[in-house]
C-alpha positions as CSV (number, residue, x, y, z in Angstrom):
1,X,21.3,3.4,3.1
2,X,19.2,5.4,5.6
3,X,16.0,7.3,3.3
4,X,15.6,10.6,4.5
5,X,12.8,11.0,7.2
6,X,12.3,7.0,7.2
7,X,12.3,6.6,10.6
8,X,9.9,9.3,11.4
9,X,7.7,7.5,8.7
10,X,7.7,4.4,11.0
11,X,7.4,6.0,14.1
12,X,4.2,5.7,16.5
13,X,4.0,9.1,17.5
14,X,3.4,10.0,13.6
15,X,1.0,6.6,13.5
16,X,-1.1,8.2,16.7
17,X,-1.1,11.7,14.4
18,X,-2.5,10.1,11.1
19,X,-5.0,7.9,12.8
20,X,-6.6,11.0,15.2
21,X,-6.9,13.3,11.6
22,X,-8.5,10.2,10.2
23,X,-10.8,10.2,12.8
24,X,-11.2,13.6,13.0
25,X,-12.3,14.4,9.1
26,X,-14.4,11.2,8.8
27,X,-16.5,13.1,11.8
28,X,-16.4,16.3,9.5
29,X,-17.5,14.1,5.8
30,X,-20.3,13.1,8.6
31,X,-21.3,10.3,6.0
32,X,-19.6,5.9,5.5
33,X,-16.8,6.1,3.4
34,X,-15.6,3.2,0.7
35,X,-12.1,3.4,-0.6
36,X,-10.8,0.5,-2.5
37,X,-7.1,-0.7,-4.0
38,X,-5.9,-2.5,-6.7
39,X,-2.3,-3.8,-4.7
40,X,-1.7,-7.1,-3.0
41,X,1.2,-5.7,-1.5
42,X,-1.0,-3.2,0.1
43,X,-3.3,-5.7,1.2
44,X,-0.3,-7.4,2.6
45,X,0.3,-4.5,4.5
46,X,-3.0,-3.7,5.6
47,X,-3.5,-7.4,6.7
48,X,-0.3,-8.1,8.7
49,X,-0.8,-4.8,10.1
50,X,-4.1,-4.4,11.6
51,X,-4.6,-1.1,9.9
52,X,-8.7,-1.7,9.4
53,X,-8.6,-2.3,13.3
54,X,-7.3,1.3,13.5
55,X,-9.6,3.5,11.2
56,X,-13.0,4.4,12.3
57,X,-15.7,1.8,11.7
58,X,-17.3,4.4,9.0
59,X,-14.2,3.8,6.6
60,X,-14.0,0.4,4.9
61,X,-10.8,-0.1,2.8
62,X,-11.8,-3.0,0.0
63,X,-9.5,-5.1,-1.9
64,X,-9.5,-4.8,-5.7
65,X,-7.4,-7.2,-8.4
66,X,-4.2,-6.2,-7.2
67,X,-2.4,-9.5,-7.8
68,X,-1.2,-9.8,-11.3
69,X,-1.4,-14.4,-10.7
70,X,-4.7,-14.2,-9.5
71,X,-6.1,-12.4,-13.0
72,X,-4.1,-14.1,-15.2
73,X,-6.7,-15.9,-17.4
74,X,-6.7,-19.9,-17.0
75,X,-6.6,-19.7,-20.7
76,X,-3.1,-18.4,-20.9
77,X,-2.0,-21.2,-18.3
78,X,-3.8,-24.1,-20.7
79,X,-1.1,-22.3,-23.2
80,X,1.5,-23.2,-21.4
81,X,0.5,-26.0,-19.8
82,X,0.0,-27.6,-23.9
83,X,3.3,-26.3,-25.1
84,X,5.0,-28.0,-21.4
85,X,3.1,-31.2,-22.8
86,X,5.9,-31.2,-25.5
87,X,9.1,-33.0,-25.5
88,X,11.2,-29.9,-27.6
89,X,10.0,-27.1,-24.8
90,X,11.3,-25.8,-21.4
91,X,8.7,-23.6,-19.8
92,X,9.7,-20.7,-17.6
93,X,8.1,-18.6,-15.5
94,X,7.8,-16.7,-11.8
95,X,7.4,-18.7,-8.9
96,X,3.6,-18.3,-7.5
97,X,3.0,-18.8,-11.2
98,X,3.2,-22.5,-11.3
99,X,0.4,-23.1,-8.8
100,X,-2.3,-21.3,-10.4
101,X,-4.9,-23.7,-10.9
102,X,-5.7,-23.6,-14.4
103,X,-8.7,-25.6,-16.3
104,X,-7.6,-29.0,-15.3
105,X,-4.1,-28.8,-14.2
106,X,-1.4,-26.5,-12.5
107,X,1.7,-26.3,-14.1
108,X,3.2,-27.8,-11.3
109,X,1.3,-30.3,-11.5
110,X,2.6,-30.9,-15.1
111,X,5.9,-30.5,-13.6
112,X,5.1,-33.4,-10.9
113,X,4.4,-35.7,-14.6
114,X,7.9,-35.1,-15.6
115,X,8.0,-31.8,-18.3
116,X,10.3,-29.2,-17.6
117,X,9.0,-26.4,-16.2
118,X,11.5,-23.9,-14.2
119,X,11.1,-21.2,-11.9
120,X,13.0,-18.2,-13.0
121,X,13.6,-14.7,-11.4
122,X,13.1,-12.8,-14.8
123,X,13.2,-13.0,-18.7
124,X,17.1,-12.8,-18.8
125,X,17.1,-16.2,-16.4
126,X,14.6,-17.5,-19.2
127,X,17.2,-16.1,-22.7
128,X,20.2,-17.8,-20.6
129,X,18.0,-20.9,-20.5
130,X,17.8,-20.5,-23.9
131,X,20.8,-20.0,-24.9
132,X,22.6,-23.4,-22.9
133,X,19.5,-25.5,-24.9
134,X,19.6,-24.5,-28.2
135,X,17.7,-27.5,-29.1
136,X,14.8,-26.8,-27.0
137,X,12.0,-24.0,-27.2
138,X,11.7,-21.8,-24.3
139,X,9.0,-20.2,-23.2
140,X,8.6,-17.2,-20.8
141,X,5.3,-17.3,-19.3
142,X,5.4,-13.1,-18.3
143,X,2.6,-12.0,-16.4
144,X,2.6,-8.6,-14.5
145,X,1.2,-5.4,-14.2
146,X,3.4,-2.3,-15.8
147,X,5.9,-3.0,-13.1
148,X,7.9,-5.8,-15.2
149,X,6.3,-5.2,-18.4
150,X,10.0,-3.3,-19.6
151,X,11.6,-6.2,-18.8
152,X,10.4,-8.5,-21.0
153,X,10.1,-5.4,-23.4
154,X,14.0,-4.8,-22.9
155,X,15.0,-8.4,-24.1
156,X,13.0,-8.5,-27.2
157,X,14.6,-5.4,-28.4
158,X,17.9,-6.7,-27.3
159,X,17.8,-9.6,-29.6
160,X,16.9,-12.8,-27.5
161,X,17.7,-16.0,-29.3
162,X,15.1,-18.0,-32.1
163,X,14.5,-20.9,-29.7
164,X,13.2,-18.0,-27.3
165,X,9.6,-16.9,-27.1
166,X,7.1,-15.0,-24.5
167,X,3.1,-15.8,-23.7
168,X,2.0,-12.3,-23.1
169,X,-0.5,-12.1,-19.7
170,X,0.3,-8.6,-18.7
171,X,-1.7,-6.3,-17.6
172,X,-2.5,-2.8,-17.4
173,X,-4.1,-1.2,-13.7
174,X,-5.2,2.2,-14.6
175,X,-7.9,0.3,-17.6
176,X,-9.0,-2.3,-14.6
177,X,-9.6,0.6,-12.2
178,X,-12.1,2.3,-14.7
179,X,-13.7,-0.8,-15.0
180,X,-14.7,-0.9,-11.2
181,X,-15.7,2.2,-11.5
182,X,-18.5,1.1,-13.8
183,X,-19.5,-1.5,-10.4
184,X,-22.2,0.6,-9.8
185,X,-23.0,-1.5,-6.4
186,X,-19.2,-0.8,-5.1
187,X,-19.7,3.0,-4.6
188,X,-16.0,3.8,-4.3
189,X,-15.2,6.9,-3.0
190,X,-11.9,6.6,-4.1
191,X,-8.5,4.7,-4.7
192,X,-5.5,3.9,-3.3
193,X,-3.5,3.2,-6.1
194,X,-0.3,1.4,-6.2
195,X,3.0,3.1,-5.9
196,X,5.1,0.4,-7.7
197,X,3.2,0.6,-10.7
198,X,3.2,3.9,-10.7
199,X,7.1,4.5,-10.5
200,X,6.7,3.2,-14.1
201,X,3.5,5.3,-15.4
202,X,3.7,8.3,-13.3
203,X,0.8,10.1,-12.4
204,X,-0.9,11.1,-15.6
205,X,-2.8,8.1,-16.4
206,X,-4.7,8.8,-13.6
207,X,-5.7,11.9,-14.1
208,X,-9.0,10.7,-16.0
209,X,-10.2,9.5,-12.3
210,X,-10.0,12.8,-10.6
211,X,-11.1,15.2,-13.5
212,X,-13.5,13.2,-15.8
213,X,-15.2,10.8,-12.5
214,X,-14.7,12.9,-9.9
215,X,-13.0,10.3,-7.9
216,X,-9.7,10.9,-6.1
217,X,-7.2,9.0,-6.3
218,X,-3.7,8.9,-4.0
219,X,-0.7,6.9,-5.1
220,X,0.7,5.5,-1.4
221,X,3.6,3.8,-0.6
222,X,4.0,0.6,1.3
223,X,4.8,1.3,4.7
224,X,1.7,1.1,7.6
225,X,2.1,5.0,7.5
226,X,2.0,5.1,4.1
227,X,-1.2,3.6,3.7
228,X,-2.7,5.4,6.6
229,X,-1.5,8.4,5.1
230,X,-3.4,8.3,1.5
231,X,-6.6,7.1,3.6
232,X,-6.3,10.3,5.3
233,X,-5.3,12.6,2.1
234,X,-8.3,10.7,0.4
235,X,-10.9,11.8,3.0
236,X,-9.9,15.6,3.2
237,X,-10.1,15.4,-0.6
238,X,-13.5,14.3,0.0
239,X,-14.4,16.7,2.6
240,X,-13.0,19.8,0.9
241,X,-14.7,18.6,-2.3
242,X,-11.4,18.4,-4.0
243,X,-11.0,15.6,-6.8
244,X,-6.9,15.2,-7.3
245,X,-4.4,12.9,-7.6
246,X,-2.0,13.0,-5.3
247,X,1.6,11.6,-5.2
248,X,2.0,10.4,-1.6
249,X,4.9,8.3,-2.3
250,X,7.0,10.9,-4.0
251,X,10.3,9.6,-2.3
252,X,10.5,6.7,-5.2
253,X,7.9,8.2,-7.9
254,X,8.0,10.8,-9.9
255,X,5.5,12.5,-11.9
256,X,6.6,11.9,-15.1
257,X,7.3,8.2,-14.0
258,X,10.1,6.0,-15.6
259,X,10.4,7.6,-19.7
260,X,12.8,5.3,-20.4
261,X,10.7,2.5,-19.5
262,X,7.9,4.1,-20.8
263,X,9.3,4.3,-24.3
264,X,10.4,0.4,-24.4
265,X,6.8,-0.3,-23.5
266,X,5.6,1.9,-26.1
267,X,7.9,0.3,-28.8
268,X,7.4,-3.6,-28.1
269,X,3.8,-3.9,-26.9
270,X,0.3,-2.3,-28.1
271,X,-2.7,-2.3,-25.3
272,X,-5.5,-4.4,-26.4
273,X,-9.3,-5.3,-24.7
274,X,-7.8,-8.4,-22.8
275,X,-9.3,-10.6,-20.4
276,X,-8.7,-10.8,-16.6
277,X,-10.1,-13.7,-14.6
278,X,-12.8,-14.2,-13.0
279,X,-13.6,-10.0,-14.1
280,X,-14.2,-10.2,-17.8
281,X,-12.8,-8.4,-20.9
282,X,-11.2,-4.9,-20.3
283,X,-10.9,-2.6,-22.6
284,X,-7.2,-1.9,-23.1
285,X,-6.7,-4.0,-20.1
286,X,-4.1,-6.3,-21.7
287,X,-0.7,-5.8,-23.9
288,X,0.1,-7.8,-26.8
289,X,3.6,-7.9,-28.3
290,X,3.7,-5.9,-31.7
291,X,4.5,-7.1,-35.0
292,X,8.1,-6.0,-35.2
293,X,8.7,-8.5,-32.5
294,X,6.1,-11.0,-33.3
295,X,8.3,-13.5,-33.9
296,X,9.3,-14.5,-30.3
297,X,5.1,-14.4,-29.6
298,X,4.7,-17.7,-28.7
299,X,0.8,-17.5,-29.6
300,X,2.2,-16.6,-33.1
301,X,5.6,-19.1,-33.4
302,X,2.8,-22.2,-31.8
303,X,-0.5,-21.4,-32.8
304,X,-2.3,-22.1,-29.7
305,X,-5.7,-22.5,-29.1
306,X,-7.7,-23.3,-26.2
307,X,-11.4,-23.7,-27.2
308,X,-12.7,-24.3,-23.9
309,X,-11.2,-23.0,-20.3
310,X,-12.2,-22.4,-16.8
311,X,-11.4,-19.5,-14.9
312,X,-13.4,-20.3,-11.8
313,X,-14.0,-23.6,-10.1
314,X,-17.3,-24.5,-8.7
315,X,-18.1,-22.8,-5.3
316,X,-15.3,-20.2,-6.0
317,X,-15.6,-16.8,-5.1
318,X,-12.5,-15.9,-6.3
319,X,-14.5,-13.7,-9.1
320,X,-16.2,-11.4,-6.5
321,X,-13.3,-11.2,-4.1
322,X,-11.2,-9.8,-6.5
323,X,-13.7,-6.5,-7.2
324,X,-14.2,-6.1,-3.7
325,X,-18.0,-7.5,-3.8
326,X,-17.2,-10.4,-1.3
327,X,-14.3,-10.9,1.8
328,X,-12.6,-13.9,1.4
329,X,-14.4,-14.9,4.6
330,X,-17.5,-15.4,2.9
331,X,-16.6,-17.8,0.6
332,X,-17.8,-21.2,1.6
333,X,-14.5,-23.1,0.2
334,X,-12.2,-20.5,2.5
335,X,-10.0,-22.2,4.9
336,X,-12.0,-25.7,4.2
337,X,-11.3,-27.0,1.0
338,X,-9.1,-24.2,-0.2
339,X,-6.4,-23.5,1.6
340,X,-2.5,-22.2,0.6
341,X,-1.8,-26.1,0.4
342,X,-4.7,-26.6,-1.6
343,X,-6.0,-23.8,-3.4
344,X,-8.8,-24.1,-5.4
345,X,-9.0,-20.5,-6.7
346,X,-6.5,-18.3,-7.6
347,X,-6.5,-15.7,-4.8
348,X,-5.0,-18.6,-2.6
349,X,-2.4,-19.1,-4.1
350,X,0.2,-15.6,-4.2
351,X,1.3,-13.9,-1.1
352,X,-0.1,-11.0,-3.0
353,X,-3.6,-12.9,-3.3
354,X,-6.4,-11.7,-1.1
355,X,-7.4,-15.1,0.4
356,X,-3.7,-16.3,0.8
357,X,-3.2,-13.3,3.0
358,X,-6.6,-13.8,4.8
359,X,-5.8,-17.2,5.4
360,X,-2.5,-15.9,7.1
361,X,-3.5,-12.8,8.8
362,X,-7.3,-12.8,9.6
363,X,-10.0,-14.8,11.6
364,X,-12.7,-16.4,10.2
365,X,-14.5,-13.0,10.4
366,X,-13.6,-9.3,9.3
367,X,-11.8,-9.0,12.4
């Protein structure tokens, strides 16, 4: 199905439009400009797409946590990997999930010693896995950001069966962006916020960005133009001393976002201060599943505990790259020891990580 006005969206002549404006109102702001995102997939885009090439060297576009396996806690993964340790469990989970290092192993490197751990496409794939071995405990291992949170919030209001139960990891963007705004030595001058996410929330939990921190905020889509697009709505924002949000990918969200999603959210999980890797605590940063539904918690049905984890190996910078205070470049294990083979941190290790899509798209240098 052809989307109305797509293929002007991806033509050159509109590319050649954007980037002169850009270039034109970054000459009227007369002044270096910082924006930053919190997307892998725009990253992704940016990346395989040269688009830093094309701006104006006045403009830099940082990466913020925008992958949802490179902030999942190595805490959470020791869960799993101690409840994949047992004989009675099947763990289950998404596919870049497995090769997260965690404190001293992966969980595919449990899988290599014989538990059974299974990539699945969503929590449904995990309840039918339940349901064929009702003599086994299954665990969904759900990470995320709001995106897939109904999901997971669908199937526990559904019914899902005893031997089923979920380790909470997700994650909430619009908590993590106020955070970064409290990185005093980041300067951001605004975000580019992610459109997927925001098909779910809609545009009112942003609002606090624009109106409270004077910071604007544009919610872009994922095509090359796209991006280039908010970049430019950002900077006449900024030059017209305007602070908005603005809903550049309106063909997919709407301002009210999803309601029906919204409300399952609201009715199976609570937002908590929650910890994101190599970051820190953030307040309401994290979901927990409420006590309705408490018993397919798996931190509940197991008791779990990890006293002691890791979330960043020696010589990592995997902790800076994801708030935009470091290129992957200048990590000293990039492209040596840590590579997509062998990552060492988690930002290797997604195609929505920063350093996996370094590794695949850039030089050694911020070319």
């Amino acid at each position: 199905m052809d989307i109305p006005g797509i293929k002007i969206l991806r033509s050159k002549e509109f590319t050649d439009k954007i980037i002169k404006a850009i270039h034109k109102t970054i000459n009227e702001i007369g002044k270096p400009i910082k924006f930053m995102h919190v997307c892998g997939t725009h990253e992704h885009t940016i990346s395989k797409y040269g688009l830093r090439t094309l701006l104006p060297k006045e403009i830099e576009i940082l990466s913020g946590p925008g992958c949802p396996v490179c902030i999942c806690p190595a805490a959470d993964i020791d869960k799993a990997v101690e409840l994949g340790r047992r004989d009675d469990t099947i763990i289950t989970t998404f596919g870049d999930m497995i090769r997260v290092p965690a404190t001293s192993i992966s969980l595919a490197e449990l899988k290599a010693k014989g538990a059974d751990i299974r990539i699945v496409y969503g929590p449904n794939d995990a309840i039918k896995i339940a349901k064929e071995n009702p003599n086994k405990e299954v665990i969904f291992f759900a990470i995320g950001f709001e995106t897939t949170v109904p999901l997971i919030g669908y199937e526990l209001q559904s019914g899902p069966p005893s031997n089923f139960s979920v380790i909470c990891a997700h994650k909430l963007i619009p908590a993590a962006l106020e955070l970064l705004m409290s990185q005093s030595q980041l300067k951001i001058d605004g975000f580019i916020s992610p459109g997927h996410v925001s098909t779910i929330i809609g545009l009112k939990p942003y609002e606090i960005f624009a109106q409270g921190y004077k910071i604007p905020n544009v919610i872009s889509g994922f095509e090359p133009n796209d991006v280039l697009l908010s970049i430019l709505m950002l900077l006449r924002q900024l030059r017209d001393k305007r602070f908005d949000t603005i809903n550049e990918y309106s063909r997919v969200v709407k301002p009210e976002g999803n309601i029906i999603a919204q409300k399952i959210i609201e009715d199976v999980f609570e937002s908590v201060s929650s910890p994101w890797r190599g970051i820190g605590r953030v307040y309401d940063g994290g979901l927990v599943i409420k006590e309705e539904h408490q018993e397919f918690d798996a931190d509940k049905k197991f008791d779990i505990k990890i006293e002691k984890s890791q979330d960043i190996p020696p010589g990592c910078s995997c902790h800076l790259i994801m708030v935009g205070k470091l290129y992957p470049y200048e990590c000293k294990l990039f492209r040596k020891e840590c590579t997509p083979i062998n990552p060492i941190g988690p930002c290797m290790v997604s195609m929505e990580g920063t350093c996996n899509i370094y590794y695949k798209y850039h030089s050694n240098d911020n070319s």
